[in-house]
C-alpha positions as CSV (number, residue, x, y, z in Angstrom):
1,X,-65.3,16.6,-19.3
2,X,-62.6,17.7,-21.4
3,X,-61.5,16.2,-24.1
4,X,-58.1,16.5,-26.4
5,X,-58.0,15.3,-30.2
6,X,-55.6,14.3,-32.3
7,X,-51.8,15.8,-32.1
8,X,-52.0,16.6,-28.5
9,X,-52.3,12.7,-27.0
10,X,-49.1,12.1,-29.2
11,X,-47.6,14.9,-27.6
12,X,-48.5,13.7,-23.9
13,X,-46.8,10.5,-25.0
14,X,-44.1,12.3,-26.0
15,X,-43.7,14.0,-22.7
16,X,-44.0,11.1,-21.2
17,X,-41.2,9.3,-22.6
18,X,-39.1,12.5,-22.1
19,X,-39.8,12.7,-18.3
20,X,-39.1,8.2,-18.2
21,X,-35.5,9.5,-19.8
22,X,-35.1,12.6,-17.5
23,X,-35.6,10.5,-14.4
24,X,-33.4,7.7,-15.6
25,X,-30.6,10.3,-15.9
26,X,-31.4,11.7,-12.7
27,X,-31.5,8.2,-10.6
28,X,-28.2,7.4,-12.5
29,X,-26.7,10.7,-11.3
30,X,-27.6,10.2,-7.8
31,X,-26.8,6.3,-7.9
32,X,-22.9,7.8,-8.7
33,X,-22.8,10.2,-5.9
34,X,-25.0,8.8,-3.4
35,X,-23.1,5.4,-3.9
36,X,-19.6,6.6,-3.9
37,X,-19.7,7.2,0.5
38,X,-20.4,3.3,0.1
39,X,-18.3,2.3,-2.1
40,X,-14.4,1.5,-2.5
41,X,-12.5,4.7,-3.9
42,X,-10.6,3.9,-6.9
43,X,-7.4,5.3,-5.1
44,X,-7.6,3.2,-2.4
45,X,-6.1,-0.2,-2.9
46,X,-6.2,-2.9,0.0
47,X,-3.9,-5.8,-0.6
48,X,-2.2,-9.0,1.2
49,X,-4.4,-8.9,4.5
50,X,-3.4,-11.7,6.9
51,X,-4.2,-12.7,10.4
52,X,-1.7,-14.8,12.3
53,X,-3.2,-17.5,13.5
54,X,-4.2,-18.2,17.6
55,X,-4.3,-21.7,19.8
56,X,-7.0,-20.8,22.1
57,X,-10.0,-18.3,22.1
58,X,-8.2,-16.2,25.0
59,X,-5.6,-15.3,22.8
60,X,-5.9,-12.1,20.7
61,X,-5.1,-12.4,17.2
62,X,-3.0,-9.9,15.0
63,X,-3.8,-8.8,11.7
64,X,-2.2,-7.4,8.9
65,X,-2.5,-5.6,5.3
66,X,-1.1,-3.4,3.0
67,X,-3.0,0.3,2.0
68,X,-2.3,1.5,-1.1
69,X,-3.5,5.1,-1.9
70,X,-3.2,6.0,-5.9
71,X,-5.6,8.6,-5.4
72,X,-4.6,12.3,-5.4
73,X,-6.2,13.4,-1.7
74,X,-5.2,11.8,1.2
75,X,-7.5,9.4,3.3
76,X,-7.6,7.6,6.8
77,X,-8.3,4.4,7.8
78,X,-11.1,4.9,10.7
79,X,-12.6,1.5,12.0
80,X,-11.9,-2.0,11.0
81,X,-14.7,-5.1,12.1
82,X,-15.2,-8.2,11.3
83,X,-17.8,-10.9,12.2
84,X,-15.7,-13.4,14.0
85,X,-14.5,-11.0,16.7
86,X,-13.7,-7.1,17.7
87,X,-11.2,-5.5,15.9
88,X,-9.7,-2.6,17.3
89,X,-6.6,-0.7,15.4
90,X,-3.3,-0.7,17.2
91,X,0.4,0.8,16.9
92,X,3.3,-1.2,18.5
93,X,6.5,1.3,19.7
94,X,9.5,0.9,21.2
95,X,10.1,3.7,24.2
96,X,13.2,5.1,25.4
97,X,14.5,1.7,27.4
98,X,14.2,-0.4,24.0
99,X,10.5,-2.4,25.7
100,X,8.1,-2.8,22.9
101,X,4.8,-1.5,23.8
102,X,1.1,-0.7,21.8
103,X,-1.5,1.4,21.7
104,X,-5.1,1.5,20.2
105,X,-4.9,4.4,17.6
106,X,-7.9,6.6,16.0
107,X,-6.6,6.4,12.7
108,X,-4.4,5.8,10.3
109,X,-3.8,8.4,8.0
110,X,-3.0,7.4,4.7
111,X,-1.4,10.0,2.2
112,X,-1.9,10.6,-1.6
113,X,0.6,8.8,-3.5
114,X,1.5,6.6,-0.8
115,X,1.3,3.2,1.0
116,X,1.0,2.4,4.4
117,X,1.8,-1.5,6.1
118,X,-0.4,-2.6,8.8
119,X,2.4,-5.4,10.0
120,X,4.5,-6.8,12.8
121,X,6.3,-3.7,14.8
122,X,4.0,-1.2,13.7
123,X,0.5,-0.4,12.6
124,X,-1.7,-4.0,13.2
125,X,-5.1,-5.3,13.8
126,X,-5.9,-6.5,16.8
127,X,-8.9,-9.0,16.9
128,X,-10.3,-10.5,20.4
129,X,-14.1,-11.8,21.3
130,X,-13.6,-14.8,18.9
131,X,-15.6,-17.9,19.6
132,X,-13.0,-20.4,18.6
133,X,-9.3,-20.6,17.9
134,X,-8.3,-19.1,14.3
135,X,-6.3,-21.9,12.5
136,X,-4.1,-21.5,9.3
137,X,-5.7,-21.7,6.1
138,X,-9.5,-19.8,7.2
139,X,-10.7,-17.2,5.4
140,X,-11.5,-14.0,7.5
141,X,-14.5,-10.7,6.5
142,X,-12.5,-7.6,7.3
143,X,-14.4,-4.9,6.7
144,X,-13.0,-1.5,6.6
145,X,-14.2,1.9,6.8
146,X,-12.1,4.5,5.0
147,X,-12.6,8.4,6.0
148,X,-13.2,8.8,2.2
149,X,-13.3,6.1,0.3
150,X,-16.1,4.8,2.3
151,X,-16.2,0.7,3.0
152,X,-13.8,-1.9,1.8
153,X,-14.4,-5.5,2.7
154,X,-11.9,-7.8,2.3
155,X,-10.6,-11.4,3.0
156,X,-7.8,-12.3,4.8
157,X,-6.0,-15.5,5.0
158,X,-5.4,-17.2,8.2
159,X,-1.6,-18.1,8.9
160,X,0.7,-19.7,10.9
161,X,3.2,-17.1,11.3
């Protein structure tokens, strides 16, 4: 067996502590990177998000919002979900005879510097599969996935109009 005396335990200590501060560094470093797919960037900026409201469950609701991107690289919104229902992303047009018309969209691209309105006659949510009417004054989870700024949940007000 062999055995150490005197200044050498101390210095095990010491190592010890060093390696305890060393890894707590590390685990902090890694907790900012790792975390910052999951969590909201601090350019992106998600505010006023509304669903109009619906009388029956066959009815699709509509949803709206306002992106804000302060950041200085451009992002894209890719998914939205939510648990009352599916939530697919959609764009209303007008085509060449005046007839409004919409389709689902990928994306929606969001630039640096700039803000982009999810709201009637453009850009909307589109939320069907609920379970019972939405009625003015709920409180809805919207939780959206941004291409870089990772997930950003949100509650939207329920309203008549």
């Amino acid at each position: 067996m062999h055995r150490t005396v005197g200044r050498p335990a101390r210095l095990r200590r010491g190592a010890v502590a060093v390696l305890g501060v060393v890894a707590a560094v590390a685990l902090s470093a890694c907790l900012a990177g790792c975390g910052s797919a999951a969590s909201p960037s601090p350019g992106i900026v998600v505010s006023d998000p509304w669903i109009r409201a619906t009388a029956s469950v066959d009815e699709a609701a509509a949803g709206y919002l306002t992106i804000a991107n302060n950041g200085s690289a451009a992002d894209a919104l890719l998914s939205v979900s939510s648990p009352v229902g599916t939530v697919g992303i959609h764009e209303s047009q007008l085509d060449s005879s005046g007839m409004e018309w919409m389709h689902p969209v990928d994306r929606v691209d969001v630039p640096a510097g700039a803000t982009v309105e999810l709201a009637p006659g453009g850009y909307h949510l589109m939320i069907t599969g609920v379970t019972a009417p939405l009625t003015a004054g709920q409180h809805l989870e919207l939780d959206l996935v941004f291409e870089h700024a990772g997930r950003i949940v949100v509650q939207a007000d329920v309203r008549a109009s």
